[in-house]
C-alpha positions as CSV (number, residue, x, y, z in Angstrom):
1,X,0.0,0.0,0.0
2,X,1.0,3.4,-1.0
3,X,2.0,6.0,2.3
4,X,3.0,8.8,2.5
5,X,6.8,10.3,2.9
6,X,7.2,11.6,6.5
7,X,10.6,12.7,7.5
8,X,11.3,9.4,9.8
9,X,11.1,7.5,6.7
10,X,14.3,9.6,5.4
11,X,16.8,6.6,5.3
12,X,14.5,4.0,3.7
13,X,13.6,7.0,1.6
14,X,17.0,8.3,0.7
15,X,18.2,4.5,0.0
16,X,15.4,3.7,-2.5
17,X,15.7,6.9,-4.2
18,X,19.6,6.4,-4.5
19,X,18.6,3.8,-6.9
20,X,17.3,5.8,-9.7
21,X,20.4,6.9,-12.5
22,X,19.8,10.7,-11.9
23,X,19.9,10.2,-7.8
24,X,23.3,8.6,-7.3
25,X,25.6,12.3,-6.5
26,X,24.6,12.7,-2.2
27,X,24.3,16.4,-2.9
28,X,21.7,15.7,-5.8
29,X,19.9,13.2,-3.7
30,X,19.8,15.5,-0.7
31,X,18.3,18.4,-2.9
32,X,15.8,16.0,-4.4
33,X,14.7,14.8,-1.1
34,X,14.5,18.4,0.6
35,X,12.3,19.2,-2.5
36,X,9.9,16.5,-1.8
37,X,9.7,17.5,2.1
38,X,9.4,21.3,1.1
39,X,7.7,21.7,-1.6
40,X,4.0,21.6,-1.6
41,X,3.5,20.3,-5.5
42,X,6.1,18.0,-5.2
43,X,4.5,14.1,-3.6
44,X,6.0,11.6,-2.3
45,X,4.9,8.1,-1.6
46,X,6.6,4.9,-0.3
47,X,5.6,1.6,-1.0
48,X,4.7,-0.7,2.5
49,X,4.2,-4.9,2.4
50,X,6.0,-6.1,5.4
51,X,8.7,-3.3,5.0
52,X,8.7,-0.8,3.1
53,X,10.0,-1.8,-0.4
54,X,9.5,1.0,-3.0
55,X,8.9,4.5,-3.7
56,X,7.2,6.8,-6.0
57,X,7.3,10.7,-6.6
58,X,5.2,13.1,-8.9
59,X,5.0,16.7,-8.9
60,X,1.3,18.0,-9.4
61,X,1.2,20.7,-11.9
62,X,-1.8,22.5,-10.7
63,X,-2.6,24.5,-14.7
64,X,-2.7,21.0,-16.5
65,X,-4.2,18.8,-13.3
66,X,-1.7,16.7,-13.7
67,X,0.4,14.6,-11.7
68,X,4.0,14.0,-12.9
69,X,6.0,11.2,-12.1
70,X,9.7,12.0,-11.3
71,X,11.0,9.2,-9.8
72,X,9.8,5.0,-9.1
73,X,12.4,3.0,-7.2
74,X,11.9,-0.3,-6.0
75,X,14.5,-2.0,-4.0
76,X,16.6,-5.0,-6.3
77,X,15.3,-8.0,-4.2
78,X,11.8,-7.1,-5.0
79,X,12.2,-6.2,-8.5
80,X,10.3,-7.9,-11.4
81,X,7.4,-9.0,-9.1
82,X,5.1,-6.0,-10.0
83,X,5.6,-3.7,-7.7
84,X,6.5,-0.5,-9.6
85,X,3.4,-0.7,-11.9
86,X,1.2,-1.2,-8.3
87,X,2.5,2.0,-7.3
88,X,1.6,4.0,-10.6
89,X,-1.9,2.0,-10.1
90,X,-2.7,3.3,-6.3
91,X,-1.6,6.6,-7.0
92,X,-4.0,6.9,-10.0
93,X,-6.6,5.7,-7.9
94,X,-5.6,7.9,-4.9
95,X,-5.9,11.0,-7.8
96,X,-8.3,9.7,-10.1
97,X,-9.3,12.9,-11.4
98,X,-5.7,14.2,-11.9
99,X,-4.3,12.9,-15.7
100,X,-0.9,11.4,-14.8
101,X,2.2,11.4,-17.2
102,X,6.0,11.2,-17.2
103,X,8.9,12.5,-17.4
104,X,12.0,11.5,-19.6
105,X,13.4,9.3,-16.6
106,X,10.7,7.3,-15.7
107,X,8.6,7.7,-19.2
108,X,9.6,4.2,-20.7
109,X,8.7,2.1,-17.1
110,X,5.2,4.4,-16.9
111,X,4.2,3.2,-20.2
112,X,4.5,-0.4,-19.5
113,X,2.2,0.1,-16.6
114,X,-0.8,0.7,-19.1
115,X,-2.8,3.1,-16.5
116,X,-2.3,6.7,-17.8
């Protein structure tokens, strides 16, 4: 289930988002995840089962109603078991009235997960 980022979750957080290819300078990563906690367009969601084992962020663009998706991270062990396209799935149906798209980085997983 999708919750949301709160700031004890920054290690966990900062670790799966470390994953993605545009995360992996500290100083970027550290920007990135000050945006997410600052920032009131920017969202921020990690994935829970028994631990928590992925993460997905979107910055809402408020003109189009739309809800971006900057980042998906899943950590290895869990990968290939459909976990990244549940994520896209409950956040479209925790926005369903926002149209969500991608950006360069995550544009080629978000259109495998056939929900935008």
């Amino acid at each position: 289930m999708l919750i949301r980022y709160k700031k004890t979750f920054e290690k966990i957080a900062m670790g799966l988002m470390s994953f993605m290819p545009t995360e992996k300078d500290l100083k970027k990563l550290q920007q990135t995840m000050k945006e997410y906690e600052t920032e009131e367009n920017h969202k921020l969601f990690l994935w829970k089962e028994e631990d928590i084992i992925g993460l997905i962020g979107a910055i809402y663009h408020q003109d189009t109603n739309t809800l971006e998706i900057q980042h998906v991270s899943v950590n290895p062990s869990h990968r290939f078991q459909g976990v990244g396209k549940r994520m896209v799935k409950a956040l479209k149906e925790m926005y369903p009235d926002k149209n969500i798209t991608s950006n360069a980085n995550t544009a080629s997983f978000i259109e495998k997960c056939d929900v935008c």
